[in-house]
C-alpha positions as CSV (number, residue, x, y, z in Angstrom):
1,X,-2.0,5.4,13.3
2,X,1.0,7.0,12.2
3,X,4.1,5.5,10.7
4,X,7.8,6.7,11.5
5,X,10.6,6.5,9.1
6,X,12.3,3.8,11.2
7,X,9.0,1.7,10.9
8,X,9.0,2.0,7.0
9,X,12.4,1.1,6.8
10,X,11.8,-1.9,9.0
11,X,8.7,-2.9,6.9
12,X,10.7,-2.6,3.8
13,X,13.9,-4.6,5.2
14,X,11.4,-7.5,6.3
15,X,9.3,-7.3,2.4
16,X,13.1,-7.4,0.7
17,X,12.3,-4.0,-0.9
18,X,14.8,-1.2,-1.4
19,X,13.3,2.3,-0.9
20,X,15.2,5.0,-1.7
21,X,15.8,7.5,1.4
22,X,14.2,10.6,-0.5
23,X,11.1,8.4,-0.7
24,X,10.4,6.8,2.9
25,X,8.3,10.1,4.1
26,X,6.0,9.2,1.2
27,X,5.4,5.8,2.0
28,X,5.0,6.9,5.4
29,X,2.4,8.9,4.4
30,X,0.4,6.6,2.0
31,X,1.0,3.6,4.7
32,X,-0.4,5.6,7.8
33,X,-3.3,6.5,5.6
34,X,-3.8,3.0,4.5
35,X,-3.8,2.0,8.5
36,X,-6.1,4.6,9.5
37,X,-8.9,3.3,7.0
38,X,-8.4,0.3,8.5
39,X,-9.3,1.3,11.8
40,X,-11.9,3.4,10.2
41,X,-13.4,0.0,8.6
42,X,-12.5,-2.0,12.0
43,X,-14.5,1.0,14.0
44,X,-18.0,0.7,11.7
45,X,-21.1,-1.3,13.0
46,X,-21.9,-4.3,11.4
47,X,-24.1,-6.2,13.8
48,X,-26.7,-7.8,11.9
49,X,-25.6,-7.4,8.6
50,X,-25.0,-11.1,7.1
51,X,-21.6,-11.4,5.6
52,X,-22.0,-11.8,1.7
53,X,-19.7,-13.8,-1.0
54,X,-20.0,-11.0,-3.5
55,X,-20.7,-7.2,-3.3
56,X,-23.4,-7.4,-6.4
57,X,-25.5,-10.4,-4.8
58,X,-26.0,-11.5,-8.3
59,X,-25.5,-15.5,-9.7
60,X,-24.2,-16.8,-12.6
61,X,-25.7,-16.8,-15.6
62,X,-24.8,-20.5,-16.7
63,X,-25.7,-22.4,-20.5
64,X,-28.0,-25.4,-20.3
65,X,-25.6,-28.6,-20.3
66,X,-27.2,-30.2,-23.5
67,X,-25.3,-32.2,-26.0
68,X,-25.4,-30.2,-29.1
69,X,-23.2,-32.3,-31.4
70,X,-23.4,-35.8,-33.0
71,X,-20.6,-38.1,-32.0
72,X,-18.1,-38.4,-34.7
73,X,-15.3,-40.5,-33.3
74,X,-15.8,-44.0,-35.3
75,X,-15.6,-41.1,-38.3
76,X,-12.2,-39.2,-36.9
77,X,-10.7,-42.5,-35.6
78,X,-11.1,-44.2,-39.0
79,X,-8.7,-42.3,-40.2
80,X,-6.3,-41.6,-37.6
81,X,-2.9,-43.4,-38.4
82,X,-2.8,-45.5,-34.8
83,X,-5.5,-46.2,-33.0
84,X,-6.4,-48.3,-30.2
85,X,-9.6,-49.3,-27.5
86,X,-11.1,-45.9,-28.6
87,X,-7.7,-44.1,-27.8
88,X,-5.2,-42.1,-30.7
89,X,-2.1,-43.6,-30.2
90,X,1.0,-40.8,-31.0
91,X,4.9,-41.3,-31.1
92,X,6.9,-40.9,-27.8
93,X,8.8,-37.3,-27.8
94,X,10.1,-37.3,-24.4
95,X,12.6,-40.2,-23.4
């Protein structure tokens, strides 16, 4: 699929970007190449190939979910300046 000038500036107009005149045969360029992968990509056979979430097929390596510290808060809270049902109290900043 090829690309005109006209159709790059009409892409650019609709994205909001300015492209310099001296530069729209480039773009032209890279975006027709960028189209005709695609078609290349549309054109390939993949009947019978089941889609996959991630190229590598691998999983997560994930830590075991095991408490691994003793629970301080009577210690903390004792001597935090406000407390209350378990909770820090803290001055109001925002009115």
């Amino acid at each position: 699929m090829s690309l005109t000038a006209d159709d790059v500036k009409k892409i650019a107009h609709l994205a909001r970007l300015g492209i310099e005149q001296h530069d729209v045969a480039a773009y032209a360029a890279d975006l027709s190449g960028m189209l005709d992968l695609m078609v290349q990509m549309n054109d390939v056979d993949t009947d019978g190939i089941e889609p996959m979430a991630h190229p590598m097929d691998q999983v997560q390596r994930l830590r075991s979910d095991v408490v691994t510290e003793q629970d301080k808060r009577e210690k903390f809270q004792a001597i935090a300046p406000q407390v209350e049902a378990g909770l820090y109290l803290v001055p109001k900043v925002i009115e």
